[in-house]
C-alpha positions in Angstrom: 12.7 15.8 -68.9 10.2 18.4 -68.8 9.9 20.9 -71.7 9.1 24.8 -71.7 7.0 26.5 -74.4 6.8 29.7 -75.3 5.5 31.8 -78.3 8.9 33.9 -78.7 9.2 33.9 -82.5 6.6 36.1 -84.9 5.5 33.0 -86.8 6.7 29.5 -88.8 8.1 29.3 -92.2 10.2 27.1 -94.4 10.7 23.4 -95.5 11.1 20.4 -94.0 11.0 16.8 -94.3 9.2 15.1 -91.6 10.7 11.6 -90.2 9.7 8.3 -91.7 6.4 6.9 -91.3 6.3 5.0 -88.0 3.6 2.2 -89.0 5.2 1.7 -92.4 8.7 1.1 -90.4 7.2 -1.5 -88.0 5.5 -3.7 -90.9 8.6 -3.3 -93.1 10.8 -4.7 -90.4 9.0 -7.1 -89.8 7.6 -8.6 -92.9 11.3 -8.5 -94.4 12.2 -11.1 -91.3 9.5 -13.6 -92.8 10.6 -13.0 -96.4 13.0 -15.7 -98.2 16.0 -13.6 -99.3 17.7 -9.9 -98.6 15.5 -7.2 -98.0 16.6 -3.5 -98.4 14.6 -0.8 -96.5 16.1 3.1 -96.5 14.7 5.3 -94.4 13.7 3.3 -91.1 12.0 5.3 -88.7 14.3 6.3 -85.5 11.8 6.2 -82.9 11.8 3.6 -80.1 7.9 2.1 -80.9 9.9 0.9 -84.4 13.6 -0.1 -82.9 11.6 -2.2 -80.9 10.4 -4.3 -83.4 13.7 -4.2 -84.9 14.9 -6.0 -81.6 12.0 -8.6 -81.7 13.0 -9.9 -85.0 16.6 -9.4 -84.3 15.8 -11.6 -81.2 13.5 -14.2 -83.3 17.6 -15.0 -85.5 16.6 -12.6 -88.4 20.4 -10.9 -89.3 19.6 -7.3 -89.4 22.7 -5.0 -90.4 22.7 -0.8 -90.9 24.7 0.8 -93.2 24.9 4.5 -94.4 21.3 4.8 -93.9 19.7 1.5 -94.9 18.6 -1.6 -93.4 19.8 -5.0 -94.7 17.6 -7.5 -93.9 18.5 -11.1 -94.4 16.1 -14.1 -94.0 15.5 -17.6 -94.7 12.0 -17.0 -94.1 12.0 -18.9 -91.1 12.1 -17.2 -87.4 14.2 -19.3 -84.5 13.0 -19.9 -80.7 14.3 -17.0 -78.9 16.9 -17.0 -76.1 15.1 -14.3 -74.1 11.4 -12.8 -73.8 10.6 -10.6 -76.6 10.6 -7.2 -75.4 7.8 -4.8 -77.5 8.9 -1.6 -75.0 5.2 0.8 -75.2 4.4 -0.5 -79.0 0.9 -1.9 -79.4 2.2 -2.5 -83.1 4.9 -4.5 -82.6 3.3 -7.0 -79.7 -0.1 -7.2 -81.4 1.2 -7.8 -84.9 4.2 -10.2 -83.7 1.9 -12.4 -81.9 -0.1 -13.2 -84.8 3.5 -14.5 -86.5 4.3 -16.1 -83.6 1.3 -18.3 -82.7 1.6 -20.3 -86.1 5.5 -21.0 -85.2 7.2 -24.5 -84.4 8.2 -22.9 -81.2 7.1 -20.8 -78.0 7.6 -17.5 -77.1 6.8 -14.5 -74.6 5.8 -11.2 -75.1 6.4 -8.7 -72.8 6.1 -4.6 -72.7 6.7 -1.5 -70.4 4.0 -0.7 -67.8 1.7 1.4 -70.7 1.9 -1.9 -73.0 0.8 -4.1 -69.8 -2.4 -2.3 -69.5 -3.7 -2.1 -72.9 -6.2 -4.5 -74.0 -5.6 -7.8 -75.9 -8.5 -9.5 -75.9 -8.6 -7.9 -79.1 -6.1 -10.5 -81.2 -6.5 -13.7 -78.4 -9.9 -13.6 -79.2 -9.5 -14.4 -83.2 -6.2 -16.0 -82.8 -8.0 -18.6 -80.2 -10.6 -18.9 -83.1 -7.7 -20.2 -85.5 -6.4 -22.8 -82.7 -3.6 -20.5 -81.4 -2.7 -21.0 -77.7 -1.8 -17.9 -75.8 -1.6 -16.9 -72.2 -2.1 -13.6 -71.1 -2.5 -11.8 -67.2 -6.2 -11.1 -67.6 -6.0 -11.0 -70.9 -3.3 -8.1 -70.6 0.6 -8.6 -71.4 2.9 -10.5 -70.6 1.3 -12.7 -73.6 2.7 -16.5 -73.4 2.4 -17.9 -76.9 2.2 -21.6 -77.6 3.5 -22.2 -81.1 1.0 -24.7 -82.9 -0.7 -25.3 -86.4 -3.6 -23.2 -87.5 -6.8 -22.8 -89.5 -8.0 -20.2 -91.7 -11.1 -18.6 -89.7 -14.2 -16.2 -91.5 -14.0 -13.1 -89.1 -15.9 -10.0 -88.4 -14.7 -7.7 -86.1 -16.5 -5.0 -83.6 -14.4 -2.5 -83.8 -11.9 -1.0 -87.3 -8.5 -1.6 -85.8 -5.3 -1.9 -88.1 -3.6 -3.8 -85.6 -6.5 -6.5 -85.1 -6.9 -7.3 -88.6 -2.7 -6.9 -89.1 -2.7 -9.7 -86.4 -5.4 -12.4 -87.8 -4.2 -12.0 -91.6 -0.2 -12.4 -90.5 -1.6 -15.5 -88.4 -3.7 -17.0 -91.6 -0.3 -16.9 -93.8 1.0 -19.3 -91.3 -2.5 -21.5 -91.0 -4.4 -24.0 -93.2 -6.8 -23.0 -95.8 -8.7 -19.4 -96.1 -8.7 -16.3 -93.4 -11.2 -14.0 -94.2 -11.0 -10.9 -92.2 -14.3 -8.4 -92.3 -13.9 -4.9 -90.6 -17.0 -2.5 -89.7 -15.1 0.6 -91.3 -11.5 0.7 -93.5 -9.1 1.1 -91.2 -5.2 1.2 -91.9 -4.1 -0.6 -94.9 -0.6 -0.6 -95.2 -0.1 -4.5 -94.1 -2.1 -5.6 -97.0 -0.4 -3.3 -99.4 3.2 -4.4 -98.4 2.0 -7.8 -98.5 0.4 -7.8 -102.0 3.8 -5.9 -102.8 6.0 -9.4 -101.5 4.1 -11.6 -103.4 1.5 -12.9 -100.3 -2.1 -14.5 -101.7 -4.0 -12.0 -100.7 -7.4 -10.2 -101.7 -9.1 -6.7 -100.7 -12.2 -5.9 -101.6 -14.4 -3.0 -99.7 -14.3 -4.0 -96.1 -13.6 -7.7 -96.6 -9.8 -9.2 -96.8 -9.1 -12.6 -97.5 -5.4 -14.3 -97.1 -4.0 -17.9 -97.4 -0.6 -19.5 -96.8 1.9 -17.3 -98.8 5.9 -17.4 -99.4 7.0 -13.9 -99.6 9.4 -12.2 -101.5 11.9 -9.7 -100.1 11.0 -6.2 -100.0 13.0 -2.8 -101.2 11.5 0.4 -99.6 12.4 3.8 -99.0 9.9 4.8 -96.4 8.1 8.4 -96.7 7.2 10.5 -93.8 4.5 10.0 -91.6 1.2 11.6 -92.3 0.2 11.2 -88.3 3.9 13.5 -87.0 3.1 15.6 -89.6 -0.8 16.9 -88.2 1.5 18.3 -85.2 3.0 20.8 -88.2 -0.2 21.2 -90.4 -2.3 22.1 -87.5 0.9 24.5 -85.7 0.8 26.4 -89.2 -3.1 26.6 -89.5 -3.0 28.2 -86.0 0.1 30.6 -85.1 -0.5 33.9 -87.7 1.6 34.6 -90.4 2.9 30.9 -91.0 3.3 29.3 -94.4 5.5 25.4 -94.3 5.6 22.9 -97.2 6.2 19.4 -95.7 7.8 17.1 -98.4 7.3 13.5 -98.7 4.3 12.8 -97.1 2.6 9.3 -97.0 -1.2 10.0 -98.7 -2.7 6.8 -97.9 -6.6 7.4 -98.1 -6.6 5.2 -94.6 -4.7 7.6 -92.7 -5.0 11.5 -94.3 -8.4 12.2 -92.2 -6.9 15.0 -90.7 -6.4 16.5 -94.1 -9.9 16.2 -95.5 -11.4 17.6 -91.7 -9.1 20.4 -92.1 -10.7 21.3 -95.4 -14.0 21.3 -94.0 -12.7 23.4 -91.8 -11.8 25.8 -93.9 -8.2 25.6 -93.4 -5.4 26.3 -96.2 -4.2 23.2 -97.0 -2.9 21.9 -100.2 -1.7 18.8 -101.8 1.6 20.2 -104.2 2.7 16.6 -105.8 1.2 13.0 -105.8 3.5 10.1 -106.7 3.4 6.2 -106.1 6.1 4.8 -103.8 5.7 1.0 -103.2 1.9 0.9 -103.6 1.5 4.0 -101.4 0.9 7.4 -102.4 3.0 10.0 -101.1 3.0 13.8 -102.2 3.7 17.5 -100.7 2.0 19.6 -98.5 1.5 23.3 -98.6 -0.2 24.5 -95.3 -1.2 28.4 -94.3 -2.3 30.6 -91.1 -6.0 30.2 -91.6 -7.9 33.0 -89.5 -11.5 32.1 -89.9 -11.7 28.4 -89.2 -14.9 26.6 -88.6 -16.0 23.9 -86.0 -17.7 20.8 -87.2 -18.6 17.1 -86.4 -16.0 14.1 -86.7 -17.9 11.2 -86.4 -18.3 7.6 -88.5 -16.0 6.4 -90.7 -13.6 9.0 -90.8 -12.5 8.2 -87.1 -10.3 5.3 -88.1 -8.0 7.5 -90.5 -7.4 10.2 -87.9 -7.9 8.1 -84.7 -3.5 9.6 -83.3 -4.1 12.9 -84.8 -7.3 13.4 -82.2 -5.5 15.1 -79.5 -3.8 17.6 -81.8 -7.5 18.4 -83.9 -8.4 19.2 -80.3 -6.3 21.9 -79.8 -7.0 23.2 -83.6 -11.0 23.3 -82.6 -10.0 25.7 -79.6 -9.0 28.5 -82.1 -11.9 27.2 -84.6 -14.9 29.4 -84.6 -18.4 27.5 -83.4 -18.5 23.8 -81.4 -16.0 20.8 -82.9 -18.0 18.1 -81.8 -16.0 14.5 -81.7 -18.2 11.0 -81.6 -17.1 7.5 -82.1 -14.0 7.7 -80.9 -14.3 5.6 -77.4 -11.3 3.5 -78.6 -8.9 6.5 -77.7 -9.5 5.5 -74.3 -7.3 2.2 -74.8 -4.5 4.0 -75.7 -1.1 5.3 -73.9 -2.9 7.2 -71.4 -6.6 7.8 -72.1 -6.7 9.9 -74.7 -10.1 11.2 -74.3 -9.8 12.4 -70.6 -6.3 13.6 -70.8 -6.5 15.4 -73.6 -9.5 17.3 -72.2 -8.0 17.9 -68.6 -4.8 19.2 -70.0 -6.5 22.0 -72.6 -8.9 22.8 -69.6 -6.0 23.7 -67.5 -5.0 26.0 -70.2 -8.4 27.9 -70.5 -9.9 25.8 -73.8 -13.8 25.3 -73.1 -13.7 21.4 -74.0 -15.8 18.5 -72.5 -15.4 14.8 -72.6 -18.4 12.4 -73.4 -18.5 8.8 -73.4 -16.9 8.2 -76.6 -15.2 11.9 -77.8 -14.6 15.4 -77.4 -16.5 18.4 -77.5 -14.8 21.7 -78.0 -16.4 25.3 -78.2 -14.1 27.9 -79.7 -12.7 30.3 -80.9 -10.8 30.3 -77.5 -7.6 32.1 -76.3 -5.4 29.9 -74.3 -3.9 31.5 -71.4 -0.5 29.1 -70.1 1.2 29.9 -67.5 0.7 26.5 -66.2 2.5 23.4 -65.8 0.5 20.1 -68.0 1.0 16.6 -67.7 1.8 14.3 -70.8 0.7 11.2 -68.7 4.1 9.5 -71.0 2.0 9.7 -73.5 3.9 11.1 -77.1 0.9 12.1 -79.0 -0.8 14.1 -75.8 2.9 15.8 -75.1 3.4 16.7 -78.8 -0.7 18.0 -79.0 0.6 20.2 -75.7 3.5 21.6 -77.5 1.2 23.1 -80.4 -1.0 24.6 -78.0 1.9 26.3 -75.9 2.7 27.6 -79.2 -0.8 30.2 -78.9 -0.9 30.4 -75.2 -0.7 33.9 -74.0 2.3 32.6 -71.8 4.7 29.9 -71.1 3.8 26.5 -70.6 5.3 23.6 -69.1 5.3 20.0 -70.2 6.2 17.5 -67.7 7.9 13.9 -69.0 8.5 15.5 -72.6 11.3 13.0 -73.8 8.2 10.2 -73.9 8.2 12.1 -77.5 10.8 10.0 -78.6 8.6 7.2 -78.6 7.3 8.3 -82.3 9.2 11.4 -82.9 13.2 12.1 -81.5 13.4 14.9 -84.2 10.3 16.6 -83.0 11.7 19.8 -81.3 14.9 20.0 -83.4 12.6 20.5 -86.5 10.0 23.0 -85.2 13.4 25.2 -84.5 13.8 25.1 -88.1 11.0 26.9 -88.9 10.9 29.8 -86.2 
């Protein structure tokens, strides 16, 4: 489905809830389906990167039942063989965090994913899980990814690069393995698996960079999920750049290990606020009041910030192209493993539009303030995060736009459109 954008409203205003956190979904799924008992979770996430997890665990005999908005999960704590190969669709998450569950099983199992999934590394997770005595097959150390169940040991770790998924991956492996899994990281990166895990009653420890996990027997969990900090930078950024706008978006997950775009956009000089803090579950959630900010600044992202805004890169581009001064973007080479290349597409796509942006080895470079001219037709490469960053700038384009293969949106976001109509 290709999608048309046009700027035929005088600006955005209102309320709105955005949809449930997407990385909070997958881990809640499945850490309920190892957890002895009954496991309530409102507020699932609808998109398809989270069903499929649901399906993985549905597939490994975990009883999963929906009713009037919640999941029931019921477990005995112990996953079955599966009938069938366990299908993780285009979600890195689900795949990479699965197989560290599944290589400490009694039994075997094959991962499989669509034709993105396929080509995104995973030497990443064989590497440590190989370390622990895990046995997994892989084509060139790509998916499909043929997992011999088998005992474990706890491993000492350090890895190269700060990836969620990585260290999600080892520490779900070491609560299935023989004595201690230490897991180091260069940077903090996403921390929500060690929060839900402290939460259910896992033996676990953070301290700075360094976490540490043993065997563990968890408990079930009861969550009602908050919206996701990384579909609501599409909104933030929309109202920082189209004139006149003023949005509150309620219920937004805070986590320090995800809200870079917030802090960036503060340096910016952009007129963003935090309305309301609360704790839900061990995370912090609150309100966000965002304002048309004329006089925005460019700046450097670089070093340790990069992990906690690493999806919302693509979208910060297209707010540097209507910041005064150069946005310069460094350490980010990782966004080259993602859906599509994240580095070149995103810069081929805003060039076709008339932004004066450069790709170097590892970022983005972006010279502003720029007006975007449309008219054009841009790819999304089925790539969500590039096709929703394309939508915000069709939004200040002098003229229409066209964005071709716009349902891969539904990937992360289903609601996406439907909710920007609300505020118009």
């Amino acid at each position: 489905m290709d999608l048309t954008v046009k700027k035929d409203f005088k600006c955005l205003n209102g309320e709105i809830f955005i949809p449930p956190d997407k990385s909070l979904s997958h881990r809640a799924i499945i850490l309920s389906s190892i957890a002895k008992g009954r496991s309530v979770i409102k507020n699932f996430s609808k998109g398809k990167d989270p069903f499929s997890s649901l399906i993985v665990c549905k597939n490994l005999g975990v009883n999963i039942e929906e009713k009037d908005g919640f999941l029931f999960v019921t477990s005995n704590g112990i996953l079955s063989k599966p009938l069938c190969y366990l299908d993780c669709g285009n979600s890195g998450t689900t795949m990479r965090l699965m197989a560290g569950i599944l290589a400490g099983q009694n039994f075997n199992s094959t991962l499989i994913g669509d034709e993105s999934l396929s080509k995104r590394p995973m030497k990443r997770i064989i590497e440590p899980l190989s370390l622990m005595g895990a046995k997994v097959g892989s084509d060139n150390l790509h998916a499909p990814l043929n997992i011999l169940g088998t005992e474990l040991h706890g491993i000492d770790y350090e890895s190269k690069i700060a990836s969620a998924q990585v260290k999600s991956c080892v520490l779900l492996a070491g609560m299935f393995a023989e004595g201690t899994t230490t897991f180091k990281e260069i940077c903090p990166s996403r921390n929500h698996t060690e929060i839900m895990l402290k939460n259910m009653g896992a033996n676990i420890s953070c301290k700075n960079n360094v976490t540490t996990i043993e065997k563990s027997e968890l408990k079930p969990l009861e969550i009602d999920i908050c919206g996701d900090i990384s579909s609501a930078a599409y909104f933030i950024v929309a109202a920082l750049v189209v004139p006149y706008s003023k949005i509150i978006i309620k219920n937004i997950g805070l986590n320090s290990t995800r809200c870079g775009i917030i802090k960036i956009v503060k340096q910016m000089g952009g007129n963003i606020e935090i309305l309301e803090r609360k704790d839900v579950c061990g995370e912090i959630v609150g309100d966000i009041k965002v304002e048309y900010s004329e006089n925005m600044k460019g700046i450097e992202i670089s070093g340790e910030i990069i992990p906690t805004l690493i999806d919302e890169i693509p979208v910060i581009s297209v707010l540097a192209t209507q910041c005064d001064g150069q946005t310069t973007i460094k350490g980010a080479s990782d966004l080259r493993n993602k859906e599509s290349d994240r580095i070149t597409t995103t810069v081929s796509e805003l060039k076709k539009l008339g932004a004066n942006i450069e790709e170097t080895s590892d970022g983005i470079i972006i010279s502003g303030k720029t007006k975007l001219n449309g008219a054009v037709k841009v790819e999304s490469y089925k790539d969500h995060r590039l096709a929703m960053s394309l939508y915000i700038a069709g939004l200040v384009c002098k003229k229409e736009i066209l964005i071709k293969d716009f349902e891969w949106v539904n990937i992360s976001f289903p609601e996406f459109v439907e909710l920007f109509e609300k505020l118009k």
